[in-house]
C-alpha positions as CSV (number, residue, x, y, z in Angstrom):
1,X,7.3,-22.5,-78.7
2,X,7.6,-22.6,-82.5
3,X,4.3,-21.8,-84.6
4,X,5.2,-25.4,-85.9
5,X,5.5,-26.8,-82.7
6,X,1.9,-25.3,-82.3
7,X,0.3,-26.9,-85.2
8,X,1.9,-30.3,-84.1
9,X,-0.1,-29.8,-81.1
10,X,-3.5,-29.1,-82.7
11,X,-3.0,-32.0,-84.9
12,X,-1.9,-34.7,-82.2
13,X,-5.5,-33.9,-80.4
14,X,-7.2,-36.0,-83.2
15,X,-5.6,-39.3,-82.2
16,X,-6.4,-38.4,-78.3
17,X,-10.3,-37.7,-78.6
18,X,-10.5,-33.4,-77.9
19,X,-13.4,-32.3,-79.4
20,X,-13.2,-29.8,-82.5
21,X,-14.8,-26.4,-82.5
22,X,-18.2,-26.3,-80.6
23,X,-20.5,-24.2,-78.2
24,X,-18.5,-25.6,-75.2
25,X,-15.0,-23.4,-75.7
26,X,-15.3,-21.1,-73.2
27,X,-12.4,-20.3,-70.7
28,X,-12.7,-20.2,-67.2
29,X,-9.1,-18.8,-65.0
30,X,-9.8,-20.1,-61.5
31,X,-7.2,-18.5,-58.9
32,X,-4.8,-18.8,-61.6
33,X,-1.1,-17.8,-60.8
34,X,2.3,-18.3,-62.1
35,X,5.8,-18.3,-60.2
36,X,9.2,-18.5,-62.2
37,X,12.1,-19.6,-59.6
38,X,10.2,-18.3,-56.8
39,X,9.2,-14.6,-57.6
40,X,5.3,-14.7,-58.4
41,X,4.4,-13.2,-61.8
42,X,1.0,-13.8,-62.0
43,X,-1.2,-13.2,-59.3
44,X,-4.0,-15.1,-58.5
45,X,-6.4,-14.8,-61.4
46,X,-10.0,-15.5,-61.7
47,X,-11.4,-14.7,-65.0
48,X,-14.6,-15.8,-67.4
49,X,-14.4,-16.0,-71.2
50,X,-17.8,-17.2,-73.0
51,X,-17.9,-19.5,-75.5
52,X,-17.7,-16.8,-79.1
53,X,-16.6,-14.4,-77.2
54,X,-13.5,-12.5,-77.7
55,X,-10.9,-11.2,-75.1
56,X,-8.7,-8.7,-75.7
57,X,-6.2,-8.8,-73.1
58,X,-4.0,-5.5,-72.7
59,X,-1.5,-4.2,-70.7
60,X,2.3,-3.1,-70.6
61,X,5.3,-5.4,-71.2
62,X,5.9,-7.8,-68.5
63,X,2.2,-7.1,-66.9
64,X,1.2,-10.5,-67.1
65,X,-0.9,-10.8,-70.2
66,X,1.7,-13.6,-72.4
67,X,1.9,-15.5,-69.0
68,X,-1.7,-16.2,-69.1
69,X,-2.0,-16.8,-72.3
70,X,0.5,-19.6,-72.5
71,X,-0.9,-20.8,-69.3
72,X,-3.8,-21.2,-71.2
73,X,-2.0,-22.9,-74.2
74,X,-0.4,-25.4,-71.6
75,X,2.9,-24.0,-72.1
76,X,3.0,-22.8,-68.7
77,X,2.6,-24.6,-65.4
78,X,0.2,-22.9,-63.0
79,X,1.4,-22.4,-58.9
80,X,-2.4,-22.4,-58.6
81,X,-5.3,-22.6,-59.6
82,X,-7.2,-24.1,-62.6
83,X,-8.0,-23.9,-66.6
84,X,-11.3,-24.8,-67.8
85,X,-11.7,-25.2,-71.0
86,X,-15.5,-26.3,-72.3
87,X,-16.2,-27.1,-68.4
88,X,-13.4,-29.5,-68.5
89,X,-10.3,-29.0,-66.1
90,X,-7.0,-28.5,-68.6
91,X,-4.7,-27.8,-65.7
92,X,-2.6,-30.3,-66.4
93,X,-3.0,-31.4,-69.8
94,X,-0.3,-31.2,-72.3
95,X,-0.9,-28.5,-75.3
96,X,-2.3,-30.9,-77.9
97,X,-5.0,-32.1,-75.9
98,X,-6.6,-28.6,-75.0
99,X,-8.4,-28.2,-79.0
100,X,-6.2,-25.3,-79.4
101,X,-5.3,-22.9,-82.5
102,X,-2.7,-20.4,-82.0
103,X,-0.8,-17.9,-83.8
104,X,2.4,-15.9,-82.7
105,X,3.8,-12.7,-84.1
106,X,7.0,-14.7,-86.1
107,X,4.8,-16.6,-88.2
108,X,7.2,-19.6,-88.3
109,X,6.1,-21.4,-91.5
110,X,7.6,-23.7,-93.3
111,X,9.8,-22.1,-95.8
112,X,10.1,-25.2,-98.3
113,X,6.5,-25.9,-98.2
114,X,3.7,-24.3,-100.4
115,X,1.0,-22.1,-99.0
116,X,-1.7,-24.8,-99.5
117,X,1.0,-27.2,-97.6
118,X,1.6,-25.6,-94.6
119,X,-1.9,-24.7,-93.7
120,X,-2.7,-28.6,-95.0
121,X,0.3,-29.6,-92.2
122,X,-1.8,-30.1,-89.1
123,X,-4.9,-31.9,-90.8
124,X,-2.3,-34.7,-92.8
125,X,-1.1,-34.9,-89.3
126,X,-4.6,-36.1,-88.0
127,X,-4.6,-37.9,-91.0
128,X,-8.2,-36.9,-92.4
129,X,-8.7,-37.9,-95.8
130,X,-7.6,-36.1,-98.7
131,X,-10.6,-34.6,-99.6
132,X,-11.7,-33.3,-96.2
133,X,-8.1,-32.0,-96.6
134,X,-8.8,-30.5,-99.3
135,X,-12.2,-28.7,-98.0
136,X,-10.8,-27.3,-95.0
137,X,-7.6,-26.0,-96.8
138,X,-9.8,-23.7,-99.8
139,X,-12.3,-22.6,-96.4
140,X,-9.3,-21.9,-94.3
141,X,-7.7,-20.0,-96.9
142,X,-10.7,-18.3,-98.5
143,X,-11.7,-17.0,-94.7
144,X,-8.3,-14.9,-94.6
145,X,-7.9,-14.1,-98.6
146,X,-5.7,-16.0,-99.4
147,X,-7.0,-18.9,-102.1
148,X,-5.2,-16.5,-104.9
149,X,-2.1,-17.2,-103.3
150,X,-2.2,-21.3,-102.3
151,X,0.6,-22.4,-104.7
152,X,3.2,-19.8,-103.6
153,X,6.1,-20.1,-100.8
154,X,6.2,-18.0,-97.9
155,X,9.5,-16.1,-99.2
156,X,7.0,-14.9,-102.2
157,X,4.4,-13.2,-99.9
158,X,4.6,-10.0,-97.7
159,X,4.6,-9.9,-94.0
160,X,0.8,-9.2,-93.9
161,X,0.1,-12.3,-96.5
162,X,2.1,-15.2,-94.2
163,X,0.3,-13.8,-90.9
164,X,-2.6,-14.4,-93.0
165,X,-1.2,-17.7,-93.7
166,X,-0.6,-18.9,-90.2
167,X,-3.7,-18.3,-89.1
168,X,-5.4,-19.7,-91.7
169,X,-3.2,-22.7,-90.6
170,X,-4.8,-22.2,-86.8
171,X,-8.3,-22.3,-88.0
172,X,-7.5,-25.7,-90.1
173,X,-8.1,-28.2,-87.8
174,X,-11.2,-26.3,-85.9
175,X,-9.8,-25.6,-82.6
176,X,-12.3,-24.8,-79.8
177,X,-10.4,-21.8,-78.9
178,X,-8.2,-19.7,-80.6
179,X,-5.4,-17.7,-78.9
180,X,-3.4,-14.6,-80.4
181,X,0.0,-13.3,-79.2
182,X,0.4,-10.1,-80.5
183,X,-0.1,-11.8,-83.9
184,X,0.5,-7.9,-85.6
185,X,3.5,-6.5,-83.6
186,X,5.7,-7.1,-86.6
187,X,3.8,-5.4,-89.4
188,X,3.7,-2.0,-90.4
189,X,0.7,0.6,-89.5
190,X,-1.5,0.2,-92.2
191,X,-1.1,-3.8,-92.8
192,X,-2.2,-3.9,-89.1
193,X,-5.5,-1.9,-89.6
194,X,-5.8,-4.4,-92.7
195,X,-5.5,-7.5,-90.6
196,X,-7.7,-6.1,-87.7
197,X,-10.2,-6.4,-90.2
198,X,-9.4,-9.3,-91.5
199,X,-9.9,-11.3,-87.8
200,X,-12.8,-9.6,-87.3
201,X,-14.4,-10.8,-90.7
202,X,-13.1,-14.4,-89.8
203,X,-14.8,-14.1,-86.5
204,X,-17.9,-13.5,-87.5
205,X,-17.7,-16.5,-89.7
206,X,-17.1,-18.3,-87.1
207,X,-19.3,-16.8,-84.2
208,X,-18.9,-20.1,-81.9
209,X,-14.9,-19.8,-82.1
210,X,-13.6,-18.3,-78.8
211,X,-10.7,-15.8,-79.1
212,X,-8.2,-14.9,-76.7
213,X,-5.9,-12.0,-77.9
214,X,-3.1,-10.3,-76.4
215,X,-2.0,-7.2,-77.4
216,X,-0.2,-4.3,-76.6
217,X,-2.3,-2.0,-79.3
218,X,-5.1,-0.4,-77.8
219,X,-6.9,0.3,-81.1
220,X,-6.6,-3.6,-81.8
221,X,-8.5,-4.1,-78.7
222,X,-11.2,-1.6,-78.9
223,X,-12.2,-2.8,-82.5
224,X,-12.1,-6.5,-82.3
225,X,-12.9,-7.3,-78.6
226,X,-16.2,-7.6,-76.9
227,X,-14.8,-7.9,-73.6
228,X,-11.2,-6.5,-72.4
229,X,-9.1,-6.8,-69.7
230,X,-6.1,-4.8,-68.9
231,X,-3.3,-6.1,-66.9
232,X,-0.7,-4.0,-64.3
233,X,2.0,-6.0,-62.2
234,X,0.7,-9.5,-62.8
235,X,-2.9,-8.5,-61.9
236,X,-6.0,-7.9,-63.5
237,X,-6.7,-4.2,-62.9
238,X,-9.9,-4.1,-65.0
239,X,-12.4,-6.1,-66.9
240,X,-15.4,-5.2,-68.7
241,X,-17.3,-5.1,-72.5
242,X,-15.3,-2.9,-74.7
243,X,-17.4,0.1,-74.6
244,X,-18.6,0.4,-71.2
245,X,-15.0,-0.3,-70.5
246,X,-13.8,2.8,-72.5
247,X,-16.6,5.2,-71.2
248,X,-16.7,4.4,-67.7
249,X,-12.7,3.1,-66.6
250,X,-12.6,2.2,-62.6
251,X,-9.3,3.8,-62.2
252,X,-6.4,6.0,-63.6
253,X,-4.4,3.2,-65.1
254,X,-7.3,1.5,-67.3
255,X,-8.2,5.5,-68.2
256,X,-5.1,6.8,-69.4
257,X,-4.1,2.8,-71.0
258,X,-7.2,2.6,-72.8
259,X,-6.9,5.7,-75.0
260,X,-6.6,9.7,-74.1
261,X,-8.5,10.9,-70.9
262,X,-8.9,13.9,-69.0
263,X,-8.1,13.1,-65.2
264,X,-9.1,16.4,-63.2
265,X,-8.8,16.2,-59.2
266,X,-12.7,16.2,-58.2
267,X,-14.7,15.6,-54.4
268,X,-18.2,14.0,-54.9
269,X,-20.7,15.6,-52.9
270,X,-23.0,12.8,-52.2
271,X,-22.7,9.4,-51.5
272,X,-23.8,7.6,-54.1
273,X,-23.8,3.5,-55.1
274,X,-23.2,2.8,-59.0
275,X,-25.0,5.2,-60.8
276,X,-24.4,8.7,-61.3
277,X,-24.2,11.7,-58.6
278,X,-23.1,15.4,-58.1
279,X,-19.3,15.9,-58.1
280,X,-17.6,19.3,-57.4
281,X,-14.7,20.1,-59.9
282,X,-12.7,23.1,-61.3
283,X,-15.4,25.3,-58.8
284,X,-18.1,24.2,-60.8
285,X,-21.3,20.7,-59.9
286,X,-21.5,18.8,-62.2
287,X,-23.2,15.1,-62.5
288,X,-21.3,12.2,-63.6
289,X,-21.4,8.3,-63.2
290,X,-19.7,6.4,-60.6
291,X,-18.8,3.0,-59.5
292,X,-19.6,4.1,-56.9
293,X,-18.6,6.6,-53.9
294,X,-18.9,8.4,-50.2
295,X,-18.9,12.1,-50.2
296,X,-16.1,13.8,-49.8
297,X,-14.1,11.5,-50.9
298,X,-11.3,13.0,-53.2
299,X,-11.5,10.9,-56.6
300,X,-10.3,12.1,-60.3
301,X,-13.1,13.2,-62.7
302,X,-12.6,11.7,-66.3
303,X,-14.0,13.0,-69.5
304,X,-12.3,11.7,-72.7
305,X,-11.3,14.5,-75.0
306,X,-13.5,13.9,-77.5
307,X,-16.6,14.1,-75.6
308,X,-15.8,17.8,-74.9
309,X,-17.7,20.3,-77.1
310,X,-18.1,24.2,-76.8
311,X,-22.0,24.2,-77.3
312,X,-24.5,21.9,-75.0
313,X,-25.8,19.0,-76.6
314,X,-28.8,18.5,-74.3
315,X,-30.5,20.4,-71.1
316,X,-28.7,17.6,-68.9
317,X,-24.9,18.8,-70.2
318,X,-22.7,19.7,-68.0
319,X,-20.0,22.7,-67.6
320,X,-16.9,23.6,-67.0
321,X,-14.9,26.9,-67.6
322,X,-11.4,27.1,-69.3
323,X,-9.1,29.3,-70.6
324,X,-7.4,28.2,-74.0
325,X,-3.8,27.5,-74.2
326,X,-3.2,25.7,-77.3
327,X,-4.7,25.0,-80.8
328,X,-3.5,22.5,-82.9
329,X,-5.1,22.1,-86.9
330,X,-4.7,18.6,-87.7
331,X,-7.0,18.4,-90.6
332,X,-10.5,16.7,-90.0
333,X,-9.4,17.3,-86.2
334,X,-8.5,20.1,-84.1
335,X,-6.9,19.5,-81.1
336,X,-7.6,21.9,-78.3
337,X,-6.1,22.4,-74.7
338,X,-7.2,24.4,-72.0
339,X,-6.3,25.3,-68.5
340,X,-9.0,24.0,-66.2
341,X,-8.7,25.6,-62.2
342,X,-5.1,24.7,-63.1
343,X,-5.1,21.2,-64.4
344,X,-5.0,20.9,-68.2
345,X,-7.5,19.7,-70.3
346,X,-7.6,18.6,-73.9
347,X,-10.5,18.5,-76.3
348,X,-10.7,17.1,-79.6
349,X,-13.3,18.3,-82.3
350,X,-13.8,17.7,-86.2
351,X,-15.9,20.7,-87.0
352,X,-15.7,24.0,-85.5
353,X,-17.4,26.5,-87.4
354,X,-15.1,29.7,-85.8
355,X,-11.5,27.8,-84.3
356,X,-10.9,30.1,-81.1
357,X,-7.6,32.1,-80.1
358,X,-5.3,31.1,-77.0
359,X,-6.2,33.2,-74.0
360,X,-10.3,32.9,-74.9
361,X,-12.1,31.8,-71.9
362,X,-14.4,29.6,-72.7
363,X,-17.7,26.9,-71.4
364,X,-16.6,23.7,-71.7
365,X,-19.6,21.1,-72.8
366,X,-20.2,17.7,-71.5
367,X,-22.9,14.8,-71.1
368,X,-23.2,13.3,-67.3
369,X,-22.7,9.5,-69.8
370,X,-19.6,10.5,-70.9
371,X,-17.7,11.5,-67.4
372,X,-17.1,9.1,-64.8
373,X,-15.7,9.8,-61.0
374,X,-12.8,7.3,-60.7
375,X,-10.4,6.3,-58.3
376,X,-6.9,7.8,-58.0
């Protein structure tokens, strides 16, 4: 579906009474699942978005995370389940009566029309009058940057500029939700970082406005979302706020997905509900936190790398004992990598006052809030 299809959407809901941006936009994923021709894609589903909030959704290619977002957009027909939207069932209502925005990665503006034009397209469409028009267009563009640039055509502007565009064109007509499909994929590194920042600014100018985003970029998702979820084989693996999500994964796939960890094979030695509790690793006890766990159960214990220091931070830091295998000068960083009982470990630090030789055995510095005993 055609980023101009989109806006034709948003627009029609004017004449068909869906309310415009408000506190009721949250998204609620009952049971939700998806076949194509018989082979089930996305498994049942069950998933809470609150109104403001935004969801970064994450995962590899053909995990899931598209399907439920069109599913959402009402461009996919559930197997099962519902879509609430506001506390109002949108299972089976067409796209332009679900107060939608959204924004795909091709842009897909109207090459003969102005800047000012195409993000005016879905309002004339409604047709509000011309100076409401007019009002919305100068906020829309002035909330993404681009009020400089409102006379030009899209062929005069850089990649970064007409995604800028488009979703200016999203936020036009006030949807209640707006949803992103990899919106950045197609621009370079640092016009991504640039635009990350840009959505997050926009958000917080329009704190009621819920966001759904899917992306594939794991930085994208740590710095705009408040909540994430990651996806695996049509399934939700994980779900959580951003950071609590990042410290403490519940398994090896949302670990290693969600940036660089340290997996080393670990028994806890109590049982323990969620919390933290004694866990023997590398011949050393140490305490981390836990979901939750019997003793003796084997699990994996995960420290990301830069949580690792060679001095103890506080009378509660744990210890391991490594010998150093590697040292790579990166600037600022230094990337270490050490042989722990026989399982490798890296650590990343930005100021070491003496930078240590390969074959140094060394203590290896931890807090209990930054490791977490995690399933295999």
């Amino acid at each position: 579906m055609s980023s101009m299809m989109l806006v034709k959407n948003s627009a029609a809901r004017a004449s068909t009474g869906t309310p415009a941006l408000q506190n009721g936009s949250g998204i609620i994923l009952e049971s939700l699942s998806v076949a194509y021709h018989g082979t089930t894609v996305l498994k049942p589903l069950n998933l809470r978005i609150e109104p403001g909030e935004v969801l970064a959704l994450i995962g590899p290619s053909g995990s899931g995370k598209t399907t439920v977002l069109r599913s959402v957009a009402g461009f996919v027909t559930p197997a099962s389940g519902r879509i609430l939207i506001g506390g109002s069932d949108m299972t089976q209502l067409p796209p332009y009566r679900r107060g939608l925005g959204m924004v795909v990665q091709n842009y897909a503006l109207f090459p003969h029309m102005r800047v000012e034009d195409n993000v005016a397209f879905g309002l004339r469409a409604q047709k509000q009058p011309a100076a409401l028009i007019r009002s919305r267009v100068d906020q829309a563009l002035a909330s993404v940057g681009m009020s400089d640039y409102a006379a030009r055509y899209p062929h005069q502007l850089s990649g970064g500029q007409q995604q800028r565009v488009a979703i200016a064109r999203a936020i036009a007509v006030q949807p209640r939700v707006l949803l992103l499909d990899e919106p950045l994929s197609a621009l370079d590194a640092q016009i991504r970082h640039n635009m990350v920042e840009e959505i997050a600014r926009l958000h917080a100018s329009l704190p009621e406005l819920t966001i759904l985003y899917v992306t594939h970029d794991q930085t994208e998702a740590l710095t705009l979302a408040d909540k994430i979820g990651i996806m695996k084989d049509g399934q939700l693996i994980a779900h959580g706020e951003t950071r609590s999500l990042y410290r403490h994964p519940p398994n090896r796939f949302a670990a290693e997905f969600l940036g660089r960890a340290n997996l080393l094979p670990a028994t806890a030695l109590e049982n323990s509900p969620q919390g933290y509790t004694t866990v023997s690793c590398a011949g050393n006890v140490v305490t981390a936190w836990t979901h939750g766990v019997e003793r003796g159960y084997h699990k994996l214990l995960c420290i990301r790398p830069q949580h690792l220091s060679l001095a103890p931070a506080s009378e509660r830091s744990n210890r391991l004992y490594g010998t150093l295998q590697q040292v790579h000068w990166q600037g600022e960083l230094t990337h270490l990598t050490f042989d722990v009982g026989g399982a490798p470990l890296r650590m990343v630090a930005t100021r070491l006052h003496a930078v240590p030789r390969p074959g140094d055995s060394l203590a290896l510095w931890f807090e209990p809030d930054d490791a977490v005993l995690i399933e295999e």
